[in-house]
N, C-alpha and C positions, 0 to 999 in steps of 0.2 A: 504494500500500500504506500503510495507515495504521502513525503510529509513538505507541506506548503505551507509557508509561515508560521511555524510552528507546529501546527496540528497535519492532524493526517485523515487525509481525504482517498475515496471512492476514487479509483480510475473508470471512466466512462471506458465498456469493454468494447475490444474491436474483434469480432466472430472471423471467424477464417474459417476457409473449406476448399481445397486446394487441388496441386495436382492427382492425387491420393484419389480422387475421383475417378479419374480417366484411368485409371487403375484396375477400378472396379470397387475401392474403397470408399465408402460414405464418411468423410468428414464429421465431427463433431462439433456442433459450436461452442467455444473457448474464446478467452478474454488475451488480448493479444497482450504477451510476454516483454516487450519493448521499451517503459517508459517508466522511470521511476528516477523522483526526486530527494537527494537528501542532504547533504551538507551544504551549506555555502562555500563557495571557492571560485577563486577565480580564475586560475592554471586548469584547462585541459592534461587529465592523465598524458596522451597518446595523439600523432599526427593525427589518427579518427577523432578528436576532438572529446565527446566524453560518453562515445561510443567503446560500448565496452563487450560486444562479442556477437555474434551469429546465431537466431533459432531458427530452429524449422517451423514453418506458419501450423503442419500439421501432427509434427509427433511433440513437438518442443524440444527437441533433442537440440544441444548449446553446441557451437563451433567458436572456434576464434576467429578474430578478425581478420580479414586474408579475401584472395581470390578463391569463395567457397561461393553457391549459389542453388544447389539441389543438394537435399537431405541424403545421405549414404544408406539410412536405415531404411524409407521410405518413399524415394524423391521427391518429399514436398519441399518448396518452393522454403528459400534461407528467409530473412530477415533480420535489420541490423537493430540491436539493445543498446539500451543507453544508461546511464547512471545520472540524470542529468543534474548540475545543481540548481539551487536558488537562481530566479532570475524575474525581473520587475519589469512592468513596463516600461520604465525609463531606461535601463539597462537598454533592450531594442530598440527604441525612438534614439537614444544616442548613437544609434552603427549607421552606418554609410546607408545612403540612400539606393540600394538594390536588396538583393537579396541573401549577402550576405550579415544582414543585421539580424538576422537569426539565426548566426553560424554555430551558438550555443545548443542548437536545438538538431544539427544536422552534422554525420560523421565526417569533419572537416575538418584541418587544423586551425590553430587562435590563427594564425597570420593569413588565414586566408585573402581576406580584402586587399595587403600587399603584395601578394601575388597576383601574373600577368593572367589575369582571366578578362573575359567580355562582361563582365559586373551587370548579367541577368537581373530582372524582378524589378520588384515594387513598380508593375505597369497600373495604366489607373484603372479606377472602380469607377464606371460613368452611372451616374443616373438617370434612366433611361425614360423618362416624362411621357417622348411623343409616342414610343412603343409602349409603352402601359398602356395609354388612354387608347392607344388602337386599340390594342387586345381585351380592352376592359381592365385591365388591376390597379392594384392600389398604389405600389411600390416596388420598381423592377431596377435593378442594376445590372450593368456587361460588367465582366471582370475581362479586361479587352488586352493580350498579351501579344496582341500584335505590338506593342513598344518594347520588346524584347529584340537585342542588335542585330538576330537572325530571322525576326518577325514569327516566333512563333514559342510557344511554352519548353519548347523543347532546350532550350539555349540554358532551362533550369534543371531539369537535368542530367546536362550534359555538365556539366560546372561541376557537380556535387561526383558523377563517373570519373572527371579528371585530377578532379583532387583524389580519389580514393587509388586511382590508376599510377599517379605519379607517387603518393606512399608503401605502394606495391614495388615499386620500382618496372611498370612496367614503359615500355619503350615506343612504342604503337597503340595511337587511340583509332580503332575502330565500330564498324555497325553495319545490321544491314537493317535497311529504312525503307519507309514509303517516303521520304521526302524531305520531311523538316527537318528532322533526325540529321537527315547526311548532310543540311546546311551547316545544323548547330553542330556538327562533329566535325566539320571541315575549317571553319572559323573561328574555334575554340581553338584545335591544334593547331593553327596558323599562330593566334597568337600567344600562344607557351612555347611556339618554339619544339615542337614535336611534329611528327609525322603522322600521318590520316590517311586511312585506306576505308573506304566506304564501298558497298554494295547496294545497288537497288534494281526494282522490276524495271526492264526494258521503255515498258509504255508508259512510265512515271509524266506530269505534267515538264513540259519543255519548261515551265521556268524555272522549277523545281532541280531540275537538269543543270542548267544554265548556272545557277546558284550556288551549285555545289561546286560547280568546274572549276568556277573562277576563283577559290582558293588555293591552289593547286598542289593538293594533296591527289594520293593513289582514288580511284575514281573507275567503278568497274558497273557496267551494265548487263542484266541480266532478263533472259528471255525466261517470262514466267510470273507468279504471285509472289507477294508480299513470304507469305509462307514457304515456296521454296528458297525466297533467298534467306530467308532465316535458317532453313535447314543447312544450306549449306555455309554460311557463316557459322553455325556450331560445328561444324566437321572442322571448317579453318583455325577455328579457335584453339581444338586439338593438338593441332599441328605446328600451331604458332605460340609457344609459349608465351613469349614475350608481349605478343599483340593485347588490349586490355578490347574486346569486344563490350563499348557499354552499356548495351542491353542482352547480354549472353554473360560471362563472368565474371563481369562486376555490377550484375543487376541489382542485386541488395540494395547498393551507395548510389544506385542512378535512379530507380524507384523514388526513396527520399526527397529528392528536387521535387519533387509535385508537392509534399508538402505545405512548401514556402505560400502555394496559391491558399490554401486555408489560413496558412499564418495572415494574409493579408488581407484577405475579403476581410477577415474578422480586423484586423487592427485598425485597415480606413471605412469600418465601420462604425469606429469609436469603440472597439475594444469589446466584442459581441457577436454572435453567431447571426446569421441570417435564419428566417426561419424555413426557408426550401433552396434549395442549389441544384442547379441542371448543369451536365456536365458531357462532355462526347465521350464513347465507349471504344478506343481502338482494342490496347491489349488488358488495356478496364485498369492498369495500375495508377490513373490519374483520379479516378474518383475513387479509389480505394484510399490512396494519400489524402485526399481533401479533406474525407473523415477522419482518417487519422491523426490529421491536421487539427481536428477541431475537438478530438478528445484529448489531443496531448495540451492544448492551450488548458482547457479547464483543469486535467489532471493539475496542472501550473498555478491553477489560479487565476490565470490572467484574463476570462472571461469567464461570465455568470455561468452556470450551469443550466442551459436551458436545451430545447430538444430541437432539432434540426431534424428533413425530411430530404434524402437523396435521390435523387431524380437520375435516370441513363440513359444516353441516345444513341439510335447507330440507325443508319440510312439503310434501307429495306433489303437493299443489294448485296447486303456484309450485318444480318441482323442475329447472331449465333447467341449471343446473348438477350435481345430481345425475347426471339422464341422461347429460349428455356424458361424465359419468367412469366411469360405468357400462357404454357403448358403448364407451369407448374413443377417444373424439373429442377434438378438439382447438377445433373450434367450438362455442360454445354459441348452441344454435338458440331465439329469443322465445319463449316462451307467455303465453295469458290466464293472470291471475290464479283459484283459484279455491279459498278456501281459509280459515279463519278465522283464522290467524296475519297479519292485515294489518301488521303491519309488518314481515313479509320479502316482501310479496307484490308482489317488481320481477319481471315478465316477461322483463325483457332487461336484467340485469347487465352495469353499464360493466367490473367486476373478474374478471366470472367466467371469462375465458382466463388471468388472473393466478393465480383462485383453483384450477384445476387443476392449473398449473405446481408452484405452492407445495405442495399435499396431495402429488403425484407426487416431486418432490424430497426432502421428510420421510419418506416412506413409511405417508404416512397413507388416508385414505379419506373418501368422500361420501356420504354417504345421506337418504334421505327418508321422513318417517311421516305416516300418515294425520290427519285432523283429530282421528277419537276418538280415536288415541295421543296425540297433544298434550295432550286436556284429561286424560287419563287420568294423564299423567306432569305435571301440573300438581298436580293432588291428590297425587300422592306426593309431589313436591316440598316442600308444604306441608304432610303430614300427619307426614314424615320429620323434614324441618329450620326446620319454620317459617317458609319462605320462602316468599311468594305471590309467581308468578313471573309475568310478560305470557306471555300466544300465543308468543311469540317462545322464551323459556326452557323450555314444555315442548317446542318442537320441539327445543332443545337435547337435554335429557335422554332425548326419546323416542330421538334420534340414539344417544347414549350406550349404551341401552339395546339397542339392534337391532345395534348394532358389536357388544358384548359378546358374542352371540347369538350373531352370525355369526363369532363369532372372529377379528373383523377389529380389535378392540382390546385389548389385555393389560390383564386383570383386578390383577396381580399390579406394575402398572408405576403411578410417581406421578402422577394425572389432575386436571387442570385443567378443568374448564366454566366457560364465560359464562352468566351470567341478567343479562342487557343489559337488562330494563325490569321496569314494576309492576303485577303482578296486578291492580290496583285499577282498572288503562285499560285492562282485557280483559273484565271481568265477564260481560257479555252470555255469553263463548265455558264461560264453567261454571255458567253459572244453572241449567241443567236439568240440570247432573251434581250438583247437591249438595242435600240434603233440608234443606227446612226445619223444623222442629217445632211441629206446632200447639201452642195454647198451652193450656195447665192452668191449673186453680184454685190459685190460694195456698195451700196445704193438703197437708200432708205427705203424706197416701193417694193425694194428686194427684199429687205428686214419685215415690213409690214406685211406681206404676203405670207411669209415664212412662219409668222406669229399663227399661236393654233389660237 
């Protein structure tokens, strides 16, 4: 039980139910092993900051801290523990303006912020007025991480992989990605000063391409899904010791970076949980962090203890987690990809028996929209709040949208969404939903004509 000024408080539980499924194992829900506060001090133990060792989400079986990521006894899925100390809001509000002002809170070393990183995070929380009153609610915020240096959540982390990568002593930062992934993996090892080898599907978005080349790190294209290149990046992984893949084996410490998005809805919300969050579903580790995010804050103290309802989205084309919560299941069964939101389009989500856990405990819900709902809820995005959002954000919204509908979200309750990337790396998916203007003569009869 963690002790918060003094006394000693309930850890808000985080249930897991893991790979141990696709096993044939049924998980049981358990209070996640991760988060405990006790002394004041100001010295991190260890370069992981005041992470202090590895569990398995499903046997709890402890590793030390290291390049581990699948359980030896079970293969469920590591996770990284913490011993954490005392820590105050001012303590945070005092750290550097990104996302390292919660570097107490994530397996990083103290000197992080002096190290050459892309100083991810703290993008804003907009208030979103003209989109409420569309959709009808009371109070709607974007948690909008397009101001992340590589335009997209992923820039967090990747931050948190390269620091655990370079205490590893490893020598190669790589991934294999739908997209944003290989930007923010390409641009981080650019600037530490390391090498980058990235993998992704063939028919990835050309700008998505573009973006990543122009770092120029190693850069390999691959005929095929999201999920074959994953597979073969854990074969490479094998075979490269050195290389630190940081969504294959050093998932544990790249996981973590999603956190940071909880830490912050909740802090420029005036230090408080929202009371619903919609979040996109790829490999489901970013709304599984969110939560977690928001029970390690209260385990701390530093927000009320109130109840928060998790919402999950994935576009109909790549919906393996929708289904299952839809049926009622407990496993989530693979599918092809097929879908223009390519950056949720993982067939077989390492999270998503986590991410059902988590929406069924909150008392939230899943859902999935078609491709023309995406670009549909794209242009309202942008036409409401000025936000051009990636594939990704109008699956959010459309989500948002279709909850409303169905009654499965309170209109009337304070709502949180993610737009996790940048319109600008999606283009292709609204070129033919938006008019262009042919062009007129310079000439005022020509301007008046033109006027609708």
């Amino acid at each position: 039980m963690p002790v918060v000024n003094g006394e000693a408080r309930d850890m808000v539980p985080t249930p897991a139910r893991g790979q141990g499924d696709r096993l044939g194992k049924m998980g049981k829900e358990k209070a996640s092993p991760v988060t405990t506060a006790t002394t004041p001090t100001s010295t991190p133990p260890s370069g992981f900051g005041f992470a202090t060792g590895l569990s398995c989400r499903e046997c709890g079986k402890v590793y030390p801290l290291g390049p581990h990521y699948a359980c030896e006894e079970c293969f469920g899925p590591l996770e990284v523990r913490y011993d954490y100390p005392r820590i105050t809001r001012a303590d945070i509000t005092a750290g550097p303006p990104n996302m390292w002002r919660y570097a107490p809170l994530l397996p990083v070393p103290a000197d992080i912020a002096q190290r050459p990183t892309l100083e991810p995070g703290y993008t804003r929380l907009i208030r979103a007025d003209n989109l409420a009153n569309a959709l009808g609610m009371r109070k709607l915020w974007i948690k909008d991480d397009r101001g992340n240096p590589t335009h997209s959540f992923k820039d967090r982390v990747v931050a948190v992989a390269l620091a655990a990568a370079t205490e590893m002593g490893f020598k190669v930062l790589a991934c294999p990605s739908t997209g944003n992934l290989a930007n923010a993996v390409a641009a981080a090892a650019a600037r530490a000063g390391i090498r980058s080898v990235v993998l992704v599907p063939a028919d990835l978005e050309l700008q998505k391409i573009i973006t990543t080349a122009v770092y120029g790190g190693t850069f390999i294209t691959v005929d095929g899904t999201y999920d074959d290149v994953n597979r073969l990046a854990s074969e490479l992984a094998g075979d490269h010791p050195d290389w630190a893949f940081v969504n294959v084996n050093v998932r544990p410490y790249y996981a973590e970076g999603s956190k940071t998005l909880g830490f912050e809805i909740a802090e420029q919300l005036g230090w408080r949980l929202p009371a619903q969050v919609v979040v996109p579903i790829a490999s489901g580790a970013q709304l599984v962090k969110v939560d977690k995010g928001f029970a390690e804050l209260i385990s701390l103290g530093l927000v009320p203890e109130t109840p928060w309802r998790v919402f999950g989205a994935q576009a109909t084309g790549c919906s393996p987690v929708s289904a299952a919560f839809a049926a009622g299941h407990d496993v989530v069964r693979p599918v092809r990809p097929n879908t223009i939101a390519k950056s949720l389009a993982i067939g077989n989500p390492a999270d998503g028996p986590y991410v059902l856990d988590v929406v069924r405990r909150t008392g939230g819900a899943i859902a999935d929209v078609s491709d023309s709902e995406v670009v549909d809820s794209i242009r309202l995005l942008a036409a409401s709040e000025g936000i051009f959002g990636e594939t990704a954000g109008g699956v959010t919204l459309g989500v948002l949208r279709k909850l409303l509908a169905a009654g499965q979200l309170d209109p009337d309750e304070e709502t949180v969404i993610i737009n996790s990337g940048d319109g600008l790396k999606t283009l292709d998916a609204v070129t033919a939903a938006v008019e262009i203007p042919a062009p007129i003569k310079a000439t005022i009869e020509a301007f008046q004509e033109a006027m609708p």
